[in-house]
Each structure stands twice: as structure tokens, then as C-alpha cells.
LOKEVO-575487 format. One record per residue (C-alpha): residue number from 1; residue in three letters; y, x, z. Coordinates in nm, 3 decimals, always signed. Each point is the difference from the previous one (the first is absolute). Layout:
BEGIN
NUM  ALA  Y  X  Z
...
***
This chain:
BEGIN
1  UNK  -0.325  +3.520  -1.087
2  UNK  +0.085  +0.286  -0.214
3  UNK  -0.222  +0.103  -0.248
4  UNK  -0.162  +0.377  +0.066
5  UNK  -0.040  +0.245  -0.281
6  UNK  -0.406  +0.012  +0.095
7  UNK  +0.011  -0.393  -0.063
8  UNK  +0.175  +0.050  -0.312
9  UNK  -0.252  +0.241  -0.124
10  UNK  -0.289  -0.203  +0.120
11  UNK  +0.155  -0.309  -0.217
12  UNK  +0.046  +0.202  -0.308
13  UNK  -0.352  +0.122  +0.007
14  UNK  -0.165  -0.351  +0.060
15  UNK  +0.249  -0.076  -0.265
16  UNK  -0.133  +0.291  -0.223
17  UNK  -0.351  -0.052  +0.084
18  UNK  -0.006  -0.384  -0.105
19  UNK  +0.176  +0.048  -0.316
20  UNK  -0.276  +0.269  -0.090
21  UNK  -0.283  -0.225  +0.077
22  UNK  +0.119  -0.325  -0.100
23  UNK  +0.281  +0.084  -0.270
24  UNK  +0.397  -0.176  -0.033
25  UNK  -0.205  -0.373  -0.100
26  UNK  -0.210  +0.047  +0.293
27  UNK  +0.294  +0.011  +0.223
28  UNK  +0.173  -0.292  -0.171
29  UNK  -0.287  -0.130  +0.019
30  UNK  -0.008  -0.006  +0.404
31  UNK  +0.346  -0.051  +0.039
32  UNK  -0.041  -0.325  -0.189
33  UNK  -0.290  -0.076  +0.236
34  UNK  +0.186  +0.046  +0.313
35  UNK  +0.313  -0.200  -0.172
36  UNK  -0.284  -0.274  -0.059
37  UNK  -0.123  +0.004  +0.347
38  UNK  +0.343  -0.050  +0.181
39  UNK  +0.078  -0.310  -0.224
40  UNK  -0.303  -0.117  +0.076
41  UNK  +0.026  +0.063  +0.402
42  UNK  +0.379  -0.162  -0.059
43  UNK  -0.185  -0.285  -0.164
44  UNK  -0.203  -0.064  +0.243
45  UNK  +0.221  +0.019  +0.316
46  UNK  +0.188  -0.229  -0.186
47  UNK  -0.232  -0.290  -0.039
48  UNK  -0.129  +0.069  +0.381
49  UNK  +0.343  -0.078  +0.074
50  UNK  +0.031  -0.305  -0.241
51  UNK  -0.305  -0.155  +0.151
52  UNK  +0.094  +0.088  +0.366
53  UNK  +0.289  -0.197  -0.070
54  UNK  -0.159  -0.261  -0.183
55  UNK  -0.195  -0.080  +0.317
56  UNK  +0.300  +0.062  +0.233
57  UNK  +0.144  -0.281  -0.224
58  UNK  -0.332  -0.242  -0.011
59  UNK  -0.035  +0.028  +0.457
60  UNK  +0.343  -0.093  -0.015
61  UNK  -0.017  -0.280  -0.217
62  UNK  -0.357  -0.142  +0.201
63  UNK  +0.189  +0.009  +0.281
64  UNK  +0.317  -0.155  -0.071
65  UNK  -0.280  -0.240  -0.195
66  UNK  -0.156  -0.037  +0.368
67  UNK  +0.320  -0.105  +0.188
68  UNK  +0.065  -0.363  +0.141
69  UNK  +0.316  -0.193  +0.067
70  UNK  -0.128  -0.049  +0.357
71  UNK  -0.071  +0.377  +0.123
72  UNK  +0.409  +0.003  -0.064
73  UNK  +0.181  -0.107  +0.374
74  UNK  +0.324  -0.136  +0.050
75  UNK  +0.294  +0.062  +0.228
76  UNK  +0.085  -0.292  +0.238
77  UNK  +0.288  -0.145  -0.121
78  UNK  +0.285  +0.005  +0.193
79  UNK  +0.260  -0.188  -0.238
80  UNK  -0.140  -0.253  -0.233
81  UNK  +0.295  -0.007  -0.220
82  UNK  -0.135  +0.262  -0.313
83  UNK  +0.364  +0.119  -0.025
84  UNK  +0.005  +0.160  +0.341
85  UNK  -0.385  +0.140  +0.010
86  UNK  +0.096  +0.313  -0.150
87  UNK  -0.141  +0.210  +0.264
88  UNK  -0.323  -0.194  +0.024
89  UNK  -0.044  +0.036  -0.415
90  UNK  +0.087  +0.407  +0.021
91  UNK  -0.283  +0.014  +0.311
92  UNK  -0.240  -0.197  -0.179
93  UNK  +0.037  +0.160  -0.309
94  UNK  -0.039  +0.323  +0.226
95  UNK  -0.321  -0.138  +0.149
96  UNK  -0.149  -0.114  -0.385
97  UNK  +0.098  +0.393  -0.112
98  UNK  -0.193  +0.158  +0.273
99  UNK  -0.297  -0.234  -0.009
100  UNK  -0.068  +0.072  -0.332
101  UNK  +0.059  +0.391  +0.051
102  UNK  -0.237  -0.025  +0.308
103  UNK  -0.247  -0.159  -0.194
104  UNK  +0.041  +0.291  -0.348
105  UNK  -0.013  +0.240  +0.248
106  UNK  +0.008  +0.376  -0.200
107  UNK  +0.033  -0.213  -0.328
108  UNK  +0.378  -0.098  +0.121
109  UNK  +0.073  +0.353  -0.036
110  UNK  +0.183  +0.044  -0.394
111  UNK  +0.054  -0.353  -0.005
112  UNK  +0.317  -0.233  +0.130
113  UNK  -0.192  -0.151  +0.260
114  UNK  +0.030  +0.387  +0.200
115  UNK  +0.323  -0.053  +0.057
116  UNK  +0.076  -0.320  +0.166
117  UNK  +0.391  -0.009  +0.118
118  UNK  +0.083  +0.124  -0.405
119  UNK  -0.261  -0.310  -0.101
120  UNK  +0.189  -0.233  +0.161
121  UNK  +0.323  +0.136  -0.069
122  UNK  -0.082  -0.071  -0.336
123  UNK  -0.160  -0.330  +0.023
124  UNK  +0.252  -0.135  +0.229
125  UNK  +0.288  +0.150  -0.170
126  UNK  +0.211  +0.194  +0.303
127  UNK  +0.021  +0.314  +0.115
128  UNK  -0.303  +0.220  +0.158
129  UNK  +0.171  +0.019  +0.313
130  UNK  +0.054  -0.399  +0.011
131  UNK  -0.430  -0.043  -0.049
132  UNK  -0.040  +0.279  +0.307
133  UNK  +0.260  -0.156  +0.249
134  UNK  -0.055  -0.382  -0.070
135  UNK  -0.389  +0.014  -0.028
136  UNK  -0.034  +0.245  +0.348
137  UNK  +0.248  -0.187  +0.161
138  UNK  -0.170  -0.351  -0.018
139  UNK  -0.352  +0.096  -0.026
140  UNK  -0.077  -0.149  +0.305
141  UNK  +0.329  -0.214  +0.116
142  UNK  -0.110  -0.030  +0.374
143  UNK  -0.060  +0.313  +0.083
144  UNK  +0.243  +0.203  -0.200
145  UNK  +0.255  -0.256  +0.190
146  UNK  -0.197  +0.082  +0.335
147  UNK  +0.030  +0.368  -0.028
148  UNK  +0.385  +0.020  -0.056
149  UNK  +0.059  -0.145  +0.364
150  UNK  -0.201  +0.254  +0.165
151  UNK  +0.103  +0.375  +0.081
152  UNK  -0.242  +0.245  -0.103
153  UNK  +0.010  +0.394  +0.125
154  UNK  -0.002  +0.255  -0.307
155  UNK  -0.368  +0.037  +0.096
156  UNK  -0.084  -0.347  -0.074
157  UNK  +0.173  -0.020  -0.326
158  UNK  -0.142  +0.341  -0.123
159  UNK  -0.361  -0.198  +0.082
160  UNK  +0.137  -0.268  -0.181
161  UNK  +0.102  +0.148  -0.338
162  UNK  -0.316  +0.237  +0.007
163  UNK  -0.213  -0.290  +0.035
164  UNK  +0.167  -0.154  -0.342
165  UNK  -0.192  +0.271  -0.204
166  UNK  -0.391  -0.007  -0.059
167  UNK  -0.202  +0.305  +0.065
168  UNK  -0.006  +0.099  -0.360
169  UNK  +0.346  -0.024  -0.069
170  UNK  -0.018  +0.240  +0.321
171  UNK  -0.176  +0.218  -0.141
172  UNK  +0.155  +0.019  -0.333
173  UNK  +0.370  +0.022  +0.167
174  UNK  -0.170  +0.313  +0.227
175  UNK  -0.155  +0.154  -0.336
176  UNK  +0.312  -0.055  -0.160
177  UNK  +0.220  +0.187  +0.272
178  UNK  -0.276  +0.324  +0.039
179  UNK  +0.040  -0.006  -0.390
180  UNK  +0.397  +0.015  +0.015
181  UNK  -0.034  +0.245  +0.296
182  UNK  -0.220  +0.252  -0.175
183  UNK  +0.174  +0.022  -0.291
184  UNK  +0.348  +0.036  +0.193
185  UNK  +0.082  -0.310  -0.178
186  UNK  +0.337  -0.122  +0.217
187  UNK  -0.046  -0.356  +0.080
188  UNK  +0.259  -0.254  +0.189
189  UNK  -0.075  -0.327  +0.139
190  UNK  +0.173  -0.182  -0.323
191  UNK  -0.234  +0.186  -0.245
192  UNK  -0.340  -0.061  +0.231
193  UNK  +0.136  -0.372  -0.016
194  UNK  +0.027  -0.017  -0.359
195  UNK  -0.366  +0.169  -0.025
196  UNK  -0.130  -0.239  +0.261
197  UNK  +0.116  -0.291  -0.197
198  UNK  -0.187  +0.126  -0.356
199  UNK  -0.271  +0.123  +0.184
200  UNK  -0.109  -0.250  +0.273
201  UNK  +0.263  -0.268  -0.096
202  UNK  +0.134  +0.051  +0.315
203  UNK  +0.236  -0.328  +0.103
204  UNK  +0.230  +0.138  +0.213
205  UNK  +0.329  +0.223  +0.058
206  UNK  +0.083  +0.303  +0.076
207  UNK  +0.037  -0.124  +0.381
208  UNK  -0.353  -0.116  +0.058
209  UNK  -0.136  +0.286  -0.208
210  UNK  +0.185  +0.219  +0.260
211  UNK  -0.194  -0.160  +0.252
212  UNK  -0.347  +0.015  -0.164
213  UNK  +0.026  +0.361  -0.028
214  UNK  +0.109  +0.013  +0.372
215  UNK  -0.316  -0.231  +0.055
216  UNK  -0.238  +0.268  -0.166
217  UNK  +0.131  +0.272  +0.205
218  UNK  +0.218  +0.104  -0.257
219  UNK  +0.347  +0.169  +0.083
220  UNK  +0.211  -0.038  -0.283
***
């Protein structure tokens, strides 16, 4: 905002005036005060957040102190032979990943634990893509066998993939598209998947995601 000359005068006289009732020191003197009091509002907000994350850090730590090797399911196992389970250890690595971000619940957000297909990725040692295709694929072996046989109408598969995401991640994909929309932000369905997989931890492609957004009444 630009400054007016009747501002300008205003500022010179409150200048004027306080140097003629409190003198040059007594304006040091205030500016030092004011210098004081930010430091010590910086200080503070500091050690708010210091301790915020201190107990961020100490919930975490109770509840990974609270977790049992039983609460932990398996896969069935459809190959006994270690050396050709690879798809049952991505899934129930998968499984472990999103137990224990279930059970953090906001605390998984900032930590490794938010993002479960880059978690395993690095656990496991493959790719990101490997952890989302092998873990979806097998999650449940008899049905994801059972639903390859049968036809189903675009209808049926936007129901499908829209029923994939929770109502929060909903929401957040909705908020995240009025955001992008008000602020003429250009989006395409590669960049919404990349957001969706940060965001939510979305674990599928771009084709499902196509079909979620169909599913939600979304024409994209």
C-alpha cells in the first residue's frame, strides 16, 4: 500500500513528539525493548514447538511400546517354498505398514510409516511400483482371482475403485481439487496421482484413479 503524504506527516510528528518527551536514549531505549520482546516471543514458540514434538515423539514410542506380535495377521500361504513367496512377503509387509499407520493415526503424518508403498520399497529393496502391484494384487488371492473371470460394466468398476478410498481421503482428494480449481492451478490425472500417493498413499494407478474420480461423480 503506498504510503500517503498525511501518513508521512503523521509519522514524523509521533516521531517528533516522542523524541521531545522521552529524548534519543529513550527511544533506544524502546527499540531495545521491542528487540527484547520478539526474541523472547521467538523463544518461546520455539520451545512450544520442541515440547510438542517431544510428546509427538513419547505417543509414538508408547505405542509402538504397546504393540504385540499377535495383533500382526498373515497371508495364507499359497507356496511354501520361501523362494517363491515373494508376493505373500510384499502383501504382508503391506498389511504390517498399514496396521501400524492405522494404529499412529495423525502421528504417522512426518514420519516413514505415512507413506507405506515408499516404506516397503525401502525395506524390501525394489521398486515403489513393485510394493503397489505385488501387495494389491495378492491381498486377498481368491477373490482378486475371482474377479478377473467376471465382466464388469464401467459402472461397476467406477463403484469399485471409489470404494478403494476412505471417506477422508475423499474428502481430502475433493479439498485438494476445489483448491487447484480456485487458484486456476492446471491439474492432469498424472499429477492428481502423484498427489494422491503423498497425500493419502493412494495404492493404485492412474487407471483405477480414473475410475474413482468417475465413481465420485467426477468428469475428468
Amino acid at each position: 500500500m503506498e504510503e500517503t503524504p498525511r501518513k508521512r506527516n503523521q509519522f514524523t510528528a509521533n516521531v517528533d513528539e516522542a523524541l521531545h518527551n522521552e529524548g534519543v536514549d529513550g527511544l533506544e531505549e524502546r527499540k531495545k525493548k521491542a528487540i527484547a520482546e520478539e526474541a523472547e516471543k521467538k523463544k518461546k514458540k520455539e520451545e512450544m514447538a520442541a515440547k510438542k514434538k517431544l510428546e509427538q515423539a513419547q505417543a509414538i514410542g508408547m505405542m509402538f511400546m504397546s504393540l504385540k506380535f499377535e495383533e500382526f495377521s498373515k497371508q495364507t500361504r499359497l507356496n511354501e517354498m520361501v523362494r517363491c513367496r515373494g508376493e505373500d512377503l510384499v502383501s504382508n509387509f503391506r498389511d504390517a505398514a498399514l496396521f501400524i499407520k492405522n494404529r499412529m493415526g495423525n502421528l504417522a503424518e512426518g514420519t516413514i510409516f505415512n507413506n507405506v508403498a515408499q516404506l516397503g520399497a525401502v525395506f524390501l529393496g525394489v521398486d515403489r511400483s513393485t510394493v503397489l502391484y505385488r501387495s494389491e494384487r495378492l491381498t486377498n488371492p481368491g477373490e482378486a482371482r475371482a474377479w478377473r473371470k467376471v465382466k464388469l460394466s464401467r459402472k461397476q468398476l467406477r463403484h469399485r475403485a471409489a470404494s478403494k478410498l476412505t471417506s477422508d481421503d475423499k474428502k481430502q482428494l475433493l479439498g485438494y481439487l476445489q483448491t487447484c480449481w480456485k487458484e486456476e492451478k492446471p491439474v492432469t490425472l498424472l499429477s492428481l496421482l502423484e498427489w494422491a500417493r503423498e497425500a493419502i498413499d493412494f495404492q493404485y494407478g492412474k487407471p483405477t484413479l480414473g475410475y474413482v474420480l468417475g465413481g465420485m461423480g467426477l468428469a475428468f
